[in-house]
C-alpha positions in Angstrom: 44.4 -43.5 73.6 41.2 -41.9 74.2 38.4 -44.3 75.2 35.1 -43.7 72.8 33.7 -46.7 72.6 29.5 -46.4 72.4 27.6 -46.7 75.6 30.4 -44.5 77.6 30.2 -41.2 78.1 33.1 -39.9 75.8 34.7 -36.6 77.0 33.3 -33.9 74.4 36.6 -33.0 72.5 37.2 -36.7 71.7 33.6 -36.9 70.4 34.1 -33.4 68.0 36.9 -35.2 66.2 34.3 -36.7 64.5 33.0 -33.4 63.1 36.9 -32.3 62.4 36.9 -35.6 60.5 34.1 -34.3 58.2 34.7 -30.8 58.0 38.6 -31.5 56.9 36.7 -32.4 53.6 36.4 -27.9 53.6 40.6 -28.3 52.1 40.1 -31.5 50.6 37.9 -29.4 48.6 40.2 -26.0 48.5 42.7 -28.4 46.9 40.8 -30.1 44.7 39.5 -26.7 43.0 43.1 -25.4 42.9 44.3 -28.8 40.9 41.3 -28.1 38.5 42.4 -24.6 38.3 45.2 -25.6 36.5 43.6 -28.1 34.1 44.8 -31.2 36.5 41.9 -33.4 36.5 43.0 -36.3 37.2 44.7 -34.8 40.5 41.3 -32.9 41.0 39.3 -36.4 41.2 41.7 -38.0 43.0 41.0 -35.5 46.3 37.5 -35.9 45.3 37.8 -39.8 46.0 39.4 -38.7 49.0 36.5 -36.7 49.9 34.1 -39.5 48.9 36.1 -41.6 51.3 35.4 -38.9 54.5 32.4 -38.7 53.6 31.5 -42.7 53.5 32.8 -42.7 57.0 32.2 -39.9 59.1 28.2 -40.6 58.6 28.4 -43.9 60.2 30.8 -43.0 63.3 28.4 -40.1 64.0 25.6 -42.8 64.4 27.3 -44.8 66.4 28.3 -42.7 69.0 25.1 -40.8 68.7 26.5 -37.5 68.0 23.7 -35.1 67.4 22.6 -35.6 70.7 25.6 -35.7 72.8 26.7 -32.9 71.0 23.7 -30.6 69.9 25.7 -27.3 69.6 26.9 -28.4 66.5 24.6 -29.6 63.3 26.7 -32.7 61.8 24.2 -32.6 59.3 24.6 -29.1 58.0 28.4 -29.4 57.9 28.2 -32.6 55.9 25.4 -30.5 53.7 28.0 -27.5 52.8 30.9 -30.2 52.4 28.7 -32.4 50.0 27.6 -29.5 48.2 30.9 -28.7 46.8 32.3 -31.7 46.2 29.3 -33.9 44.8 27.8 -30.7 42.7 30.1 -27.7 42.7 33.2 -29.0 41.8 32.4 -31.5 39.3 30.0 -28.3 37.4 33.4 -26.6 37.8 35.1 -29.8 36.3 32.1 -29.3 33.5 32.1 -25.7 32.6 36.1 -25.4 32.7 37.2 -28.1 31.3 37.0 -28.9 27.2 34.7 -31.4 27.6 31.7 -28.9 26.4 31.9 -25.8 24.2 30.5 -22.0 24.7 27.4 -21.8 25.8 26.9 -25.4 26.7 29.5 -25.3 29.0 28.1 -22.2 31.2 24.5 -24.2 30.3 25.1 -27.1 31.9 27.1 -26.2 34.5 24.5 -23.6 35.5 21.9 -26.3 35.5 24.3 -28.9 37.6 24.8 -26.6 40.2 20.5 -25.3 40.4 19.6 -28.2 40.3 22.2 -29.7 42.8 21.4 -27.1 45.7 17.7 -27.7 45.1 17.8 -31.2 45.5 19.7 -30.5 49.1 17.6 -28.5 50.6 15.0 -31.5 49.6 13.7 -33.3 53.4 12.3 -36.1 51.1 15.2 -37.1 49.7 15.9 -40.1 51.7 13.1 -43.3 50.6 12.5 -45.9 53.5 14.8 -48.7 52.1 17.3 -46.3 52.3 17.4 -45.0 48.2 17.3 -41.8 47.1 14.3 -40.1 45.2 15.3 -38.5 42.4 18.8 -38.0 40.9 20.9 -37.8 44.2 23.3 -35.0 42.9 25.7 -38.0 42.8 27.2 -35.5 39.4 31.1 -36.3 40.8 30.7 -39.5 39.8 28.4 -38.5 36.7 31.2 -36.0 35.3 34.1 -38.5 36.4 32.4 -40.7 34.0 31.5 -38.6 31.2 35.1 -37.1 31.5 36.8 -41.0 31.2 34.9 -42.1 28.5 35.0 -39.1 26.3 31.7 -39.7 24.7 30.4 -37.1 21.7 29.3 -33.3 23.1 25.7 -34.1 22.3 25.8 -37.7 24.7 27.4 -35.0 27.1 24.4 -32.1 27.1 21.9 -35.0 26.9 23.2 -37.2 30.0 23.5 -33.9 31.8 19.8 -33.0 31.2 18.5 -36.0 31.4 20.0 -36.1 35.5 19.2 -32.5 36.0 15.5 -34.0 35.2 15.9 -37.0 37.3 17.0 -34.6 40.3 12.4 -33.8 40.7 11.3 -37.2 39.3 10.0 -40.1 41.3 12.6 -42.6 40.6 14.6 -44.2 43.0 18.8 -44.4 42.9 20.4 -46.9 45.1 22.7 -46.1 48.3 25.3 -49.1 47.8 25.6 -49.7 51.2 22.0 -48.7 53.0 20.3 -50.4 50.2 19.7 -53.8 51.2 17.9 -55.8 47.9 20.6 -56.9 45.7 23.1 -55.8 47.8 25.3 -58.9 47.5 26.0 -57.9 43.7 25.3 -53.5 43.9 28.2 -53.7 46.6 30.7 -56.0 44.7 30.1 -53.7 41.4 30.2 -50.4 43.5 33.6 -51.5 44.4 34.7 -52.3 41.0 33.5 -49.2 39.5 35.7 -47.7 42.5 38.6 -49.7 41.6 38.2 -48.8 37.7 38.0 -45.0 38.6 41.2 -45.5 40.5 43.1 -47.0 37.4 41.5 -44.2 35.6 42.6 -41.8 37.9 46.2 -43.0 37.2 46.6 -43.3 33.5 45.3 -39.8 33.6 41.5 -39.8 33.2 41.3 -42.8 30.4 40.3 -46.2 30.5 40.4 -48.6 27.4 39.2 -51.5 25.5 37.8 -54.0 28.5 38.8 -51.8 31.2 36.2 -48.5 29.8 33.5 -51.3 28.6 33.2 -52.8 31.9 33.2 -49.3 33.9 30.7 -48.3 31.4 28.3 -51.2 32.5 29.1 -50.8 36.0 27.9 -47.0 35.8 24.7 -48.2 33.5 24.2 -50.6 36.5 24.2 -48.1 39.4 22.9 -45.7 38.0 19.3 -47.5 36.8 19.4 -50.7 39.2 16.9 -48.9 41.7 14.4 -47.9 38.8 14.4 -51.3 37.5 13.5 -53.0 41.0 10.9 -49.9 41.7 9.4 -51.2 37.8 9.4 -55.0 39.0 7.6 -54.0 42.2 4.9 -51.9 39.9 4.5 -55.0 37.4 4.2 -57.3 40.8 
């Protein structure tokens, strides 16, 4: 077994599996986009959990063995850029505009406005707030359309959820990172993995959750997706 452990000089091919550990989410994507393709969404967000999965790890192990230094050929960052790209914004716009979820011309509409807004928001250096949230609506719309897609709410909920974060993308509201986020972390983490666990069970009983099951993932999502705006409100009233 190859020795990388930090503070040794780890030969560079050992150290680039880290970057073939983020790029591999490039198929996880091709594959995901082929099970939409064919109306398979439930398959679709299942490679997209596996992408979120790459993508919660590969971030950390490029830290730890200090990466963009050791090797500064290649931009870690910009891969994990174009493989974020398509699966936290493109795809799920795909998922939006393709599936029956919105009709003609609200599906083009929003779509459109998921993916503007989404490659905007990357190419924004002050994303990134010094606790470690996000400012503005972090593109996060995988989990957004996941959501909208399990709990079947009315078209109009639909368009006005999907505006509402295509606003929140430029406004000065914070959204939490679940694991960099350190206030309340002992209960954000905890409901991060239950919302986790819920899209899961979702994921198997073909993209539906119900009675307790969909009312508790709905408060889980209500949860992550304002607790960040209600601490930066406590700290204003403070």
């Amino acid at each position: 077994m190859t020795d990388i452990t930090p503070g040794k000089e780890a030969p560079e091919p050992a150290l680039f599996l880290i970057h073939i550990l983020t790029a591999s989410g490039a198929p996880i994507a091709l594959m995901a986009l082929l099970s939409g393709a064919q109306g398979k969404w439930a398959e679709m967000f299942a490679w997209l959990g596996l992408a979120f999965f790459v993508d919660g790890i590969d971030g950390p192990l490029a830290r730890k063995f200090n990466i963009a230094e050791r090797l500064p050929r290649w931009s870690g960052a910009s891969l994990d850029f174009v493989i974020d790209y398509a699966t936290y914004v493109f795809l799920p716009a795909f998922a939006l505009s393709w599936s029956l979820m919105l009709s003609q011309p609200w599906n083009w509409i929003c779509g459109g406005l998921v993916v503007f807004t989404g490659a905007l928001y990357f190419a924004d250096n002050g994303m990134k707030t010094p606790d470690g949230s996000f400012k503005g609506f972090p593109a996060g719309w995988n989990m957004v359309v996941f959501g909208l897609m399990v709990l079947s709410p009315s078209q109009t909920f639909t368009i006005a959820a999907v505006l509402l974060c295509c606003a929140l993308t430029f406004a000065p509201i914070r959204f939490v990172h679940p694991v960099r986020v350190r206030r309340w972390r002992i209960l954000t983490l905890p409901i991060t993995l239950l919302w986790m666990g819920l899209a899961g069970l979702a994921i198997l009983e073909g993209m539906t959750l119900d009675g307790i099951s969909a009312t508790v993932f709905s408060f889980a999502s209500i949860y992550l997706f304002s607790v960040s705006a209600v601490q930066q409100l406590i700290d204003r009233v403070d």
